[in-house]
C-alpha positions in Angstrom: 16.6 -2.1 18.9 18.7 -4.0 16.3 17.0 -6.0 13.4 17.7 -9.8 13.8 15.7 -10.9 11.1 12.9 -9.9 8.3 10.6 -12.0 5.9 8.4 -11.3 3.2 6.1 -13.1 1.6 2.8 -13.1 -1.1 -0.6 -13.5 -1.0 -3.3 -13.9 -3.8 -6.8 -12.9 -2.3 -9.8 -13.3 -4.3 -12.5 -10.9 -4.2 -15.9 -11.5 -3.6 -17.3 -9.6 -6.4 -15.1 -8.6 -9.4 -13.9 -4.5 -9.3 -14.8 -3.0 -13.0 -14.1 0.4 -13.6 -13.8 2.7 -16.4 -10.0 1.0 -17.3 -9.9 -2.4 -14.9 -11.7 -5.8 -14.7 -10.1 -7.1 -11.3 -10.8 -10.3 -9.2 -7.9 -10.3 -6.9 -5.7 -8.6 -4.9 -2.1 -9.5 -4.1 -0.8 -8.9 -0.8 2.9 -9.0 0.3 3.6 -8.6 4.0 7.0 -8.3 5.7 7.8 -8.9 10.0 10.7 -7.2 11.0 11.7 -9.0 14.4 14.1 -7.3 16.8 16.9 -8.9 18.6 14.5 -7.8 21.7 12.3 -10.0 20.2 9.5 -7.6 19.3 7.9 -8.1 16.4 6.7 -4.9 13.7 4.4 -6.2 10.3 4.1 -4.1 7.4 2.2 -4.8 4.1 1.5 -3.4 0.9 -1.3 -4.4 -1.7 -1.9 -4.8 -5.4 -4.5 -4.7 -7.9 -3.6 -8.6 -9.1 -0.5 -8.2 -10.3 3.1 -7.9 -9.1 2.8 -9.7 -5.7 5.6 -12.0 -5.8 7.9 -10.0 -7.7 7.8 -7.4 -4.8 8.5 -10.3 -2.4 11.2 -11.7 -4.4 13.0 -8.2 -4.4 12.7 -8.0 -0.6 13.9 -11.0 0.1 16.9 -11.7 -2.3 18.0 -7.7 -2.2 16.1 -5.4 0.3 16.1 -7.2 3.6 19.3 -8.4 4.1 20.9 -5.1 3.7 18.9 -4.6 7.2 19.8 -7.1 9.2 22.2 -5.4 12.0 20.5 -1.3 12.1 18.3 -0.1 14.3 15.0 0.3 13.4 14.1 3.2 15.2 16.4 5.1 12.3 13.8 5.0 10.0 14.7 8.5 8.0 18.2 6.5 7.4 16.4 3.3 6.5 14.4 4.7 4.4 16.7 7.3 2.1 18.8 3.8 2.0 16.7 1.9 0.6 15.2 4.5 -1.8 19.1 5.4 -3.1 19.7 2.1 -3.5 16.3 1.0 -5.1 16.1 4.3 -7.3 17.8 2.7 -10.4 15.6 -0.2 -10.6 12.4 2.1 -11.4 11.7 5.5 -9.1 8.2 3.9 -8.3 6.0 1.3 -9.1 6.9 -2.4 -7.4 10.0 -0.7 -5.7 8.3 1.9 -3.5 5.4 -0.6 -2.6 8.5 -3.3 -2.0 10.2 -0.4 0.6 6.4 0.6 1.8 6.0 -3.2 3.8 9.5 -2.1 5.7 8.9 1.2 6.2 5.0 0.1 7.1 7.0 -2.7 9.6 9.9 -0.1 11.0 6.8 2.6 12.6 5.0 -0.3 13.4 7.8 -1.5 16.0 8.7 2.2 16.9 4.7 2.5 18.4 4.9 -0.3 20.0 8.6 0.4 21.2 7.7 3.9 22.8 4.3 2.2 24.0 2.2 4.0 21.8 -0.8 4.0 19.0 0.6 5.0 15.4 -1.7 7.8 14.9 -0.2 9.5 18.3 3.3 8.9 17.2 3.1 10.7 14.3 1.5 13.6 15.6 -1.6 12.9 17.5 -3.9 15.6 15.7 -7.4 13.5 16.8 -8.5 10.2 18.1 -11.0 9.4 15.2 -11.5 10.2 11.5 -14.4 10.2 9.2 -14.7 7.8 6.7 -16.6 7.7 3.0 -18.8 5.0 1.4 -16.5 3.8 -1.8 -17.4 1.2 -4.0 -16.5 0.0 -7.6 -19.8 0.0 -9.2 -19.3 1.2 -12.7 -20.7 -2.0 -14.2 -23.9 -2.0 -12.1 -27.1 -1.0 -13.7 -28.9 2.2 -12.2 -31.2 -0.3 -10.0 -28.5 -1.9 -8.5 -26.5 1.3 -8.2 -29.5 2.7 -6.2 -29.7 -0.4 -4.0 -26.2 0.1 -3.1 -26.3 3.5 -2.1 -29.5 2.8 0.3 -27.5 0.3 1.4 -24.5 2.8 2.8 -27.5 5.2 3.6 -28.7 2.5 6.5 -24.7 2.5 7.4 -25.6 5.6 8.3 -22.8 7.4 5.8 -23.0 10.9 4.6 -20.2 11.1 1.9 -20.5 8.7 -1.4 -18.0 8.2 -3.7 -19.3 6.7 -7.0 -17.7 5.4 -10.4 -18.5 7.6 -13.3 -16.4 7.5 -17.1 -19.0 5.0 -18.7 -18.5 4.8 -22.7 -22.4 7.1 -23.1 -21.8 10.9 -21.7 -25.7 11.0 -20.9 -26.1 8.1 -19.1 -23.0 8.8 -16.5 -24.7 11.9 -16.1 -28.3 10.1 -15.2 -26.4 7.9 -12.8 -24.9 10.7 -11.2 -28.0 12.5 -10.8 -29.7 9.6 -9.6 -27.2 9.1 -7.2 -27.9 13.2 -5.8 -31.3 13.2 -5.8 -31.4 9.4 -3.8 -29.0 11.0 -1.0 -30.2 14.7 -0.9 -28.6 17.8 -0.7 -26.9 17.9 2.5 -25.0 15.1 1.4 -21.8 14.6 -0.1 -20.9 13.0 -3.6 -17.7 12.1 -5.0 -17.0 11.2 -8.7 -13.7 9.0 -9.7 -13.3 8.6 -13.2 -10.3 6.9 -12.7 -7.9 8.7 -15.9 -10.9 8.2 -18.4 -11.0 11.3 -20.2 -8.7 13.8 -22.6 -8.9 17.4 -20.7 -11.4 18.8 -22.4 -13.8 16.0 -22.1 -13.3 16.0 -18.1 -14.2 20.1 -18.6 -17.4 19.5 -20.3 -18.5 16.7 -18.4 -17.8 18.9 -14.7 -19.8 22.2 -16.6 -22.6 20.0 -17.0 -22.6 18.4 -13.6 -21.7 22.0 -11.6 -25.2 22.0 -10.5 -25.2 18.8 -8.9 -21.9 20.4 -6.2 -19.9 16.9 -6.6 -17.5 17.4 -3.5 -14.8 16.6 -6.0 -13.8 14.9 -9.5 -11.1 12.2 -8.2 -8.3 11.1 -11.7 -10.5 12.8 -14.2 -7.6 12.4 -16.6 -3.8 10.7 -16.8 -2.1 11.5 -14.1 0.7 12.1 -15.8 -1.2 15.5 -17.6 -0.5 17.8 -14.9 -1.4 20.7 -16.9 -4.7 19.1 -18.0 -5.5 19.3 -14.2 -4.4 22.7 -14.0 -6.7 23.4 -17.0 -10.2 21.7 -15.6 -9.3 23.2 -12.4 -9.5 26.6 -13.7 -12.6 26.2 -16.2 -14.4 24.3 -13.4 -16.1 25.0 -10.0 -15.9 21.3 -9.1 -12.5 20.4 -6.8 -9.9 18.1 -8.3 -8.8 15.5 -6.8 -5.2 13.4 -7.3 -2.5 11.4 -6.0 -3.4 7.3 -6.5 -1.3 7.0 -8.9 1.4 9.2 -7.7 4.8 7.5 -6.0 6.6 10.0 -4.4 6.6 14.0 -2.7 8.5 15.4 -5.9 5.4 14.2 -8.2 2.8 15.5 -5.6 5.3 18.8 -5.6 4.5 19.3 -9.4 0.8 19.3 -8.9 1.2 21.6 -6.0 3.1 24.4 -7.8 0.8 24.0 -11.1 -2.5 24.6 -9.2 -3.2 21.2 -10.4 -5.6 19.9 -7.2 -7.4 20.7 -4.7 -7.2 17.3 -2.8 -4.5 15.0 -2.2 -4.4 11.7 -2.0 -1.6 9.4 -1.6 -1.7 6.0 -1.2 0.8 4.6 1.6 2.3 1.9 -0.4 2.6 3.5 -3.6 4.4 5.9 -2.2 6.9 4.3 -0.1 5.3 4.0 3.1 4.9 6.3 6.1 8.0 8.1 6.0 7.1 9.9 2.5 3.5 9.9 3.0 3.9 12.3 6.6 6.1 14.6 3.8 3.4 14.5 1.4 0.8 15.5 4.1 2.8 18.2 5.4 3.8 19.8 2.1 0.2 19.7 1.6 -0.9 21.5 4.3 2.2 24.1 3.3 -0.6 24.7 0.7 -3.6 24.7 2.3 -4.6 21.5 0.8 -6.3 18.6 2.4 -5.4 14.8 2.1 -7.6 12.3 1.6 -5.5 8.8 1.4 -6.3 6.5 -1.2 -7.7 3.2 -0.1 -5.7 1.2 2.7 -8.2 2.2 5.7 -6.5 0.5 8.4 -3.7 2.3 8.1 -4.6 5.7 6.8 -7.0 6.1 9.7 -3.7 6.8 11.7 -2.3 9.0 9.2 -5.5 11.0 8.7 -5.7 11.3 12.2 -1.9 12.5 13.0 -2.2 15.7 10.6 -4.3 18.5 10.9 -5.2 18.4 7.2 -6.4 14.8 7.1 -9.4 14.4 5.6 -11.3 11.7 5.3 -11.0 7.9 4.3 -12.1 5.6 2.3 -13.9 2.5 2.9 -13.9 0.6 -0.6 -16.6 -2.3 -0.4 -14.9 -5.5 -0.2 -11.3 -3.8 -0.5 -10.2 -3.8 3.5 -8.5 -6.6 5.1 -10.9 -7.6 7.5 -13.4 -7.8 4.0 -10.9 -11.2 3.1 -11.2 -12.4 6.5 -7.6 -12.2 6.9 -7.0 -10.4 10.3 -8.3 -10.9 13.6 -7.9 -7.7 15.0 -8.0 -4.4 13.2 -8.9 -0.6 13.0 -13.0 -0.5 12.7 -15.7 1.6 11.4 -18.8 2.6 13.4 -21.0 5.5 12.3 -19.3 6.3 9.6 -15.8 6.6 11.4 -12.6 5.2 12.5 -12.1 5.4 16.1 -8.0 5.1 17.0 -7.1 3.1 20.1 -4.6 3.4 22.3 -3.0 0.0 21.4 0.8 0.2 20.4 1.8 0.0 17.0 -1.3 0.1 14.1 -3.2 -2.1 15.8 -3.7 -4.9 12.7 -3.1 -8.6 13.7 -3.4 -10.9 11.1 -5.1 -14.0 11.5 -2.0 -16.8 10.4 -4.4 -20.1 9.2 -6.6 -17.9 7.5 -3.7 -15.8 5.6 -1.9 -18.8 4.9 -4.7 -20.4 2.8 -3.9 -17.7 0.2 -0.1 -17.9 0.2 1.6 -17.7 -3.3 3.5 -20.4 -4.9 5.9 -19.2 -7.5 6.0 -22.5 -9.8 2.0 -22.9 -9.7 1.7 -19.2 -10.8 4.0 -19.0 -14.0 1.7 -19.4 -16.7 -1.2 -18.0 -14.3 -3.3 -15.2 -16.5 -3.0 -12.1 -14.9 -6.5 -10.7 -12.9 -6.1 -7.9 -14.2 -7.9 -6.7 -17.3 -9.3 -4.2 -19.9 -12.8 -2.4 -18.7 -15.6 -1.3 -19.9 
């Protein structure tokens, strides 16, 4: 199972509708995607994404640095593979564009060791269920309440029963009418979730989760920086509402220091912020250590499996207009019906992408130089 060759290479997807939250105006993501081909000539794709920014920088480090040290191993080794490339990456930033660079191989290496052993990802990492649930996600600060309403109802006919909504507008009140609107459209038996995405100092998030206990939010995701771990640790203890944490997160010894601290009740790490699958099963498992759930961020099509090969996965998340099959990029790929992901028994993670139609949004270094970034300051 020796590598014979890998490439990488950018893409700029524009969204439909522009994501506005309580820190980002986006309209695109960038995707890089790396095949790893064996000299077997079976092929493995990996992938990361960004929020605009970055996308051919990643790309350019795979290709000029990280995949030709590669060429030659086996890529069943992927502990090895992937200790190397973190040691030798490490120096050049401990997170950030190097661990979503290492993510695409990492993503590409398990990808050809499912399909190798004739297996489904999900059952090759553990196998703990065939299906996961899945939550209704959206970026919808900037909506008014009317249109907020019409997209819940909307996810309500999808037949969802867990909503996560933006909240960290600039007027306290009115996040709190848009919250309650949200509960008393969807009912009791219900779940809401609130992502604030790092909007507030600690003592804001604590006054803001006193004054919404009544409403039973099924947790507060960033409330704060992510870097104030003892912020969490201090709304955690002053509030009945569960914290969540982990998007911006990039590896097991920063999840570690919310663990000890008693910093979160909910996990979530994002597989190509963190490195891939490797350090995201370590990150699950240290969780459950805990007795702590995760709950990936974003990524659906690949954090079905990895919700459904631990027995503290919890849900995922389907982000309107975030997934790849949302670009029209793939043509086959992990789906959602009723509200939840049901796991194959293909080989490998089961995403295909479609070439003509990913090639249309390939990246051109030269025509993106002076390119403003899509990327910019909220509301």
């Amino acid at each position: 199972m020796k590598i014979e060759s890998i490439t990488s290479r950018a893409y700029r997807l524009p969204l439909r509708e522009a994501w506005i939250s309580a820190k980002y105006r986006i309209t695109h993501h960038e995707l890089v995607r790396t095949d790893i081909v064996t000299e077997s000539g079976l092929t493995g794709t990996g992938w990361c994404t960004t929020i605009g920014v970055g996308g051919l920088s990643i790309a350019s480090l795979l290709t000029a640095y990280v995949n030709p040290l590669l060429v030659g191993e086996d890529c069943r080794n992927t502990e090895r593979l992937w200790e190397a490339m973190w040691q030798d990456l490490h120096f050049a930033g401990p997170g950030g564009l190097t661990t979503l660079a290492i993510a695409t191989v990492d993503i590409a290496l398990w990808d050809l060791k499912a399909k190798a052993a004739g297996m489904p990802l999900w059952r090759l990492l553990g196998g703990a269920r065939d299906r996961v649930d899945v939550y209704a996600s959206a970026v919808n600060l900037h909506l008014t309440h009317a249109e907020l309403m019409d997209q819940v109802d909307r996810h309500l006919a999808e037949g969802y029963g867990v909503f996560k909504i933006k909240i960290g507008r600039k007027d306290f009140e009115e996040d709190l009418e848009r919250v309650r609107g949200v509960r008393a459209r969807i009912g009791a038996a219900r779940t809401l979730l609130l992502d604030s995405n790092q909007r507030w100092a600690a003592g804001d998030a604590v006054r803001f989760c006193r004054a919404l206990e009544d409403v039973r939010p099924g947790w507060i995701e960033e409330p704060i920086l992510s870097d104030d771990i003892a912020g969490h640790a201090q709304l955690r203890g002053r509030s009945g509402i569960p914290v969540a944490v982990g998007e911006q997160l990039c590896n097991r010894f920063e999840f570690w220091n919310y663990v000890r601290a008693g910093a979160a009740d909910v996990l979530q790490p994002n597989v190509g912020k963190v490195g891939g699958i490797t350090e995201w099963m370590k990150i699950a498992h240290m969780a459950q250590h805990a007795n702590l759930v995760v709950a990936p961020h974003n990524a659906l099509e690949l954090s079905a499996h990895l919700v459904a090969a631990v027995p503290n996965g919890f849900m995922v998340e389907n982000i309107e207009g975030g997934n790849l099959a949302d670009f029209g990029i793939v043509s086959q790929a992990p789906g959602i019906e009723n509200a939840q992901v049901v796991l194959g028994e293909a080989p490998g993670h089961g995403v295909v992408f479609d070439e003509a139609a990913l090639a249309r949004f390939a990246m051109d270094p030269l025509a993106v130089v002076n390119r403003q970034s899509s990327m910019h300051a909220g509301i």
